[in-house]
N, C-alpha and C positions, 0 to 999 in steps of 0.2 A: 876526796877531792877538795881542793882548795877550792878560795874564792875566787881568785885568778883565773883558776882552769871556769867557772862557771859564768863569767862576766864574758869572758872572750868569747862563747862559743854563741853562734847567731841565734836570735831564737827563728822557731820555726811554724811562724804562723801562717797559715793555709788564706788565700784571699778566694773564699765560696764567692762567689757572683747570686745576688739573691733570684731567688725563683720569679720568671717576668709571666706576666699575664697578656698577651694582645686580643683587645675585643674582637667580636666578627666583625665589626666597621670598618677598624686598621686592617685587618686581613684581606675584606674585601677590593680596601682600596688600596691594597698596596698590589693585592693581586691583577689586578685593572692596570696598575703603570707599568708590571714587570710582562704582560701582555701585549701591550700599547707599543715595546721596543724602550720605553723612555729610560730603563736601566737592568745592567745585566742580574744575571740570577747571582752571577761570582760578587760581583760587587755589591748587590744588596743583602749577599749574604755578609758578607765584610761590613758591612755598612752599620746595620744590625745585629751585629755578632749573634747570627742565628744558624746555624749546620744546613746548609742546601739542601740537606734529603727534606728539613721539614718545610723549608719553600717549594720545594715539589709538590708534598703533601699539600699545603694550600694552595697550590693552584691546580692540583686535580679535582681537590672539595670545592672550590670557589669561582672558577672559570667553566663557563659553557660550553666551550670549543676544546677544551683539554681536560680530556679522562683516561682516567689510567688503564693501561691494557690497550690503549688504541694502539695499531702499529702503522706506520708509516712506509712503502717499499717505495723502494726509487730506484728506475730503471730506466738506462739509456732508449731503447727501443726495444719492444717486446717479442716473443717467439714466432708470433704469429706475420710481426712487419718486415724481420730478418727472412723468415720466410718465403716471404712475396716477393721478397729484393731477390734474394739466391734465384728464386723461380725463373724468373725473368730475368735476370741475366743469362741463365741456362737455353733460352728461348732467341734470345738475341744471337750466342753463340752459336746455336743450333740452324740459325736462321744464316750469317755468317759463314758456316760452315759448308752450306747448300749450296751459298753464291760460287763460293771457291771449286767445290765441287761441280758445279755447271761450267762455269770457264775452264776447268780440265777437262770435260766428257767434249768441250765445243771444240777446244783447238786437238785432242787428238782426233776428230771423228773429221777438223781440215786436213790434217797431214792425211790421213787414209787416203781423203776425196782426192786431195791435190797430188799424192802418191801413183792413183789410177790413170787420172786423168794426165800427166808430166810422164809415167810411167819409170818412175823412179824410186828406187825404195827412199824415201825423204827419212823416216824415219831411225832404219839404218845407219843411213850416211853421216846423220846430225846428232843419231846419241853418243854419249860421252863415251868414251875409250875405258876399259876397267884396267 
């Protein structure tokens, strides 16, 4: 190789980031603002050029209200409230269904009466043609 070829070619030095230490103090207290709402987990991870998994890690070691393995389920309404709703609706309908059913047993049980009494077939006369 020439000189030429060895001056041209970029060199190739690595920029290591040196190894950072944060005390439990900073931890604690940064754990305390990123609980408080006062800044996001993204951004202080950005902020800090530190990997979110290990702000995770400090705030399940370092915060009261957040540990790890807790799971959170969230649910519109439960089996138990859908239930109760279906129930009773079922009940109203059935309820519903009785009234209808009695104003039918009532007016056919007039036509009979008033059949007898008129001596007319009424209900003959008035049903629909097939």
């Amino acid at each position: 190789m020439s000189k030429d070829d060895l001056t041209s070619k970029k060199s190739t030095s690595l920029n290591i980031r040196p190894r950072r230490i944060f005390s439990t103090e900073f931890k604690r207290q940064k754990v305390a603002e990123l609980t408080s709402g006062k800044i996001s987990i993204n951004n202080f991870s950005k902020l800090w050029g530190i990997r979110t998994h290990i702000v995770y890690r400090w705030i399940y070691k370092y915060s009261p209200e957040h540990k790890k393995g807790t799971t959170m389920v969230i649910q519109l309404d439960s089996e138990a409230t859908k239930t109760q709703a279906l129930l009773q609706r079922i009940s109203e309908l059935e309820r519903t269904l009785g009234q209808k059913q009695m104003v039918i047993d009532f007016n056919e049980k007039l036509i009979e009466i008033a059949s007898k009494e008129l001596e007319i077939d009424i209900k003959k006369n008035f049903s629909p043609k097939p």
